[in-house]
TORKOL-223757 format. One record per residue (C-alpha): residue in one letter; chain; x, y, z. Coordinates in steps of 0.1 Angstrom, whole numbers. Layout:
A,A,X,Y,Z
...
***
This chain:
X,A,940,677,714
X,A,953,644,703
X,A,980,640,681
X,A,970,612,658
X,A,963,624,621
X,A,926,623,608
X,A,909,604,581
X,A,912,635,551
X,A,875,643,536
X,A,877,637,499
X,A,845,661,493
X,A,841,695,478
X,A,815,716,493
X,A,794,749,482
X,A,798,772,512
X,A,774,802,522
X,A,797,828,525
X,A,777,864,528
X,A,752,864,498
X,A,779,845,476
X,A,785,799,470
X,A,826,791,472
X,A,840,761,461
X,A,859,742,491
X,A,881,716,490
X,A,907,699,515
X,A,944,702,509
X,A,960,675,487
X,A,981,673,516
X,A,957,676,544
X,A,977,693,570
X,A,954,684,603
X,A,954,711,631
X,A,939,691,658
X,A,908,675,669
X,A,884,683,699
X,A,857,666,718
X,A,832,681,687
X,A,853,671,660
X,A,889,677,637
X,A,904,711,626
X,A,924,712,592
X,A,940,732,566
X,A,914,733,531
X,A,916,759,507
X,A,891,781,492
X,A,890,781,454
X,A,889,807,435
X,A,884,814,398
X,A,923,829,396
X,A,940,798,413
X,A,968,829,426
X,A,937,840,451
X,A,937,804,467
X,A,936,811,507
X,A,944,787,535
X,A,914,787,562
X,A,909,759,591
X,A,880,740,586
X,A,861,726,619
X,A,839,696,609
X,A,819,682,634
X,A,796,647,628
X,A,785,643,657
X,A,744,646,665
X,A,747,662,695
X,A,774,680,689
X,A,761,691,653
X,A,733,708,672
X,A,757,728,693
X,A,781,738,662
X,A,750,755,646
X,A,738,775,676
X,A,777,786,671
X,A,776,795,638
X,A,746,817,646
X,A,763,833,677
X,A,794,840,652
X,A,766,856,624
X,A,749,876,650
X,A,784,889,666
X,A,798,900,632
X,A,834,908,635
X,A,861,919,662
X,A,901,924,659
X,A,903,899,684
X,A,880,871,673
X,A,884,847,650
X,A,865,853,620
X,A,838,829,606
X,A,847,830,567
X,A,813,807,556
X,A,801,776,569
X,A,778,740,557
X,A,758,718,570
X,A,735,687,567
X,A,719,663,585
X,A,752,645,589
X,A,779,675,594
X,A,789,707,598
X,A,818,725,588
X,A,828,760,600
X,A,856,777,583
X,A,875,798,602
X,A,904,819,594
X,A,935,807,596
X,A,960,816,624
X,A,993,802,620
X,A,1016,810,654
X,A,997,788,672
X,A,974,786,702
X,A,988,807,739
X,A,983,773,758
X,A,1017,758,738
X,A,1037,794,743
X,A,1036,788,779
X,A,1042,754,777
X,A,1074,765,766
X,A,1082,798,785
X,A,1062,822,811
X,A,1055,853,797
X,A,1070,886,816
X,A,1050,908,829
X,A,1049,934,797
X,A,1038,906,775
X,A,1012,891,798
X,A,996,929,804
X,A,996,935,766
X,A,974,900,758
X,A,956,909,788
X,A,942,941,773
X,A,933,927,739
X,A,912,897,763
X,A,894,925,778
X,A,884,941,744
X,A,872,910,728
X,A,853,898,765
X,A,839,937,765
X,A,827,923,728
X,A,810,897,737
X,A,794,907,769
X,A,780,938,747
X,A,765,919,726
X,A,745,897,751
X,A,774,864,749
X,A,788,843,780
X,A,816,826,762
X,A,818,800,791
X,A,857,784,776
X,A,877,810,778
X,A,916,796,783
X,A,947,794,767
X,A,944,767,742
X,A,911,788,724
X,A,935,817,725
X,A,956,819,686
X,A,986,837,682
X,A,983,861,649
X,A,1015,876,650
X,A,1045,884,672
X,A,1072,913,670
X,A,1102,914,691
X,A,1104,950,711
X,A,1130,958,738
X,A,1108,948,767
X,A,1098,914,749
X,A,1071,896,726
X,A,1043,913,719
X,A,1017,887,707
X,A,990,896,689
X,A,961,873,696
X,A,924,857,688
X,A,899,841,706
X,A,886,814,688
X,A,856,783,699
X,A,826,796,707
X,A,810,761,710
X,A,803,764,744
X,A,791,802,743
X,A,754,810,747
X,A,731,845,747
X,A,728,863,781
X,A,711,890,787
X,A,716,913,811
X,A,710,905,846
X,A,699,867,839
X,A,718,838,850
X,A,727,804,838
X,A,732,773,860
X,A,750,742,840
X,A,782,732,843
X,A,803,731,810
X,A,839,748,799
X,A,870,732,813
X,A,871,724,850
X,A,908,737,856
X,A,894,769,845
X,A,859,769,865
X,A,849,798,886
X,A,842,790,922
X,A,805,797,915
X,A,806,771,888
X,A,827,749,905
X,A,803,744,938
X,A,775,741,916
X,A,755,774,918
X,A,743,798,894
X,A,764,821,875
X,A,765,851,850
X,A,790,866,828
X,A,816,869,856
X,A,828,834,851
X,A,845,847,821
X,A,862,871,839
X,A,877,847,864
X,A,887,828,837
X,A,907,860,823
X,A,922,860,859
X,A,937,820,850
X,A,949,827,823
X,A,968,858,831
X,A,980,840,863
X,A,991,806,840
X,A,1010,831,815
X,A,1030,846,843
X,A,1037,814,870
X,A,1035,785,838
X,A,1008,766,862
X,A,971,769,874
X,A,965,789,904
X,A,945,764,922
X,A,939,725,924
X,A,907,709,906
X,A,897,698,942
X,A,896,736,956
X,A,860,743,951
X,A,860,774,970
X,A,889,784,946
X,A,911,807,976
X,A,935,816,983
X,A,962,816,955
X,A,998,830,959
X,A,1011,847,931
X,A,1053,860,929
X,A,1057,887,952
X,A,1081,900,923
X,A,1056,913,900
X,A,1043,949,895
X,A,1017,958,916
X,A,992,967,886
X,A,994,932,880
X,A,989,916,913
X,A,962,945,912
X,A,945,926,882
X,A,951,890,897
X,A,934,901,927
X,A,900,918,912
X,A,896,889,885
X,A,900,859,908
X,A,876,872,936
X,A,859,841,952
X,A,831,858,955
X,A,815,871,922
X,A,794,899,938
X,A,827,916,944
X,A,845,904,911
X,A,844,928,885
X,A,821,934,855
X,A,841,937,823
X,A,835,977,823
X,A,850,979,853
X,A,878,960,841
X,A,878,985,815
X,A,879,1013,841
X,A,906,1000,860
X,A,927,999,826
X,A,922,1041,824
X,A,929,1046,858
X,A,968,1028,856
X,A,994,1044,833
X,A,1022,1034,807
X,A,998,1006,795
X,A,1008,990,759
X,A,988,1004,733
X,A,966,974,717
***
């Protein structure tokens, strides 16, 4: 994301949201989250007819052609999906032939990537956003989706509560521009997502299936523990990668099964599920 500030959009739009038109408008103030290779995030405001029912939502608006094209085929997946505790919810959406916008609920604590930036997170705070990535991955691969850019800055922090073992962060995956239907037993074969978090198969070029989302689980729960990437951009084959010796064996358990090399060996998301009921004194999510 780059931090200069975007041009504010002076226009109001009519949304479709469900069966129903709501006014939109940017802030007076436009309070600009952030802007990506498909276009700027900001704070608007629906309208309502009691002024006291105003609501803050981030609007994605993306100009774009190409990447117009791609924000649609997102807004479908998002209308075909419906929703899930753990993703970000598609409030109502426009477009034309020159933009779209998606608005998005609004989660204010921030994005995981900018957490660890800051601090690793122990082991009791890592396993507890690991869990809620399995439920929302188990989500999406149920309903035929590869997400394909699953990592730590499409990750949003809802809420966080202090406990005597830590943080426990309530999360949201967010961005499914780069998602795409798969049904069972197919495979995909190009290359997109972000490189640092490519699966080995992806990386060397080959064809792939929804187990590249799970290696990308595996990244992320290694970055929230060590604070850096397991492997090198250069490390096609993607092995080996040394984790801290001092961590509980359930989780060197996990970073083993989802960074297999070798997908045929790398578990499906129900059997990431399974493992989950086989270990005890997991946090409840």
């Amino acid at each position: 994301m780059s931090s200069r500030r975007a041009p504010t959009t002076s226009n109001t739009y009519r949304l479709f949201y469900s069966t129903n038109k709501i006014v939109i408008t940017p802030d007076e103030k436009t309070n600009w989250l952030g802007e990506g290779s498909q276009g700027t995030v900001e704070i608007w405001t629906f309208k309502n007819r009691d002024p006291l029912q105003d609501e803050k939502v981030a609007v994605k608006m993306t100009k774009k052609r190409r990447s117009i094209r791609q924000a649609k085929k997102e807004i479908d997946i998002f209308n075909k999906l419906g929703e899930h505790k753990h993703l970000v919810k598609l409030k109502g959406y426009y477009w034309n032939s020159n933009c779209t916008l998606q608005v998005m609920e609004l989660c204010c604590g921030g994005d995981l990537f900018e957490m660890v930036k800051k601090r690793t997170l122990n082991p009791h705070e890592s396993l507890h956003i690991l869990l809620q990535f399995f439920l929302v991955v188990e989500f999406l691969h149920s309903n035929g989706i590869l997400h394909r850019d699953l990592k730590l800055e499409n990750t949003l922090i809802t809420s966080k509560a202090r406990t005597s073992q830590g943080v426990t962060f309530e999360i949201k995956v967010c961005d499914l521009g780069l998602a795409t239907e798969l049904k069972e037993g197919a495979f995909a074969s190009n290359l997109c997502g972000t490189p640092v978090y490519y699966a080995p198969e992806m990386a060397q070029g080959l064809a792939y299936d929804t187990k590249v989302d799970i290696w990308c689980v595996g990244v992320m729960l290694f970055t929230m523990l060590h604070g850096d990437y397991p492997f090198e951009l250069d490390n096609t084959a993607r092995t080996p990668f040394v984790c801290n010796q001092s961590l509980p064996n359930n989780l060197k358990d996990y970073l083993d099964c989802l960074l297999m090399a070798d997908p045929a060996r790398r578990p499906t998301i129900g059997q990431c599920r399974a493992m989950v009921n086989h270990q005890k004194g997991h946090p409840e999510v």
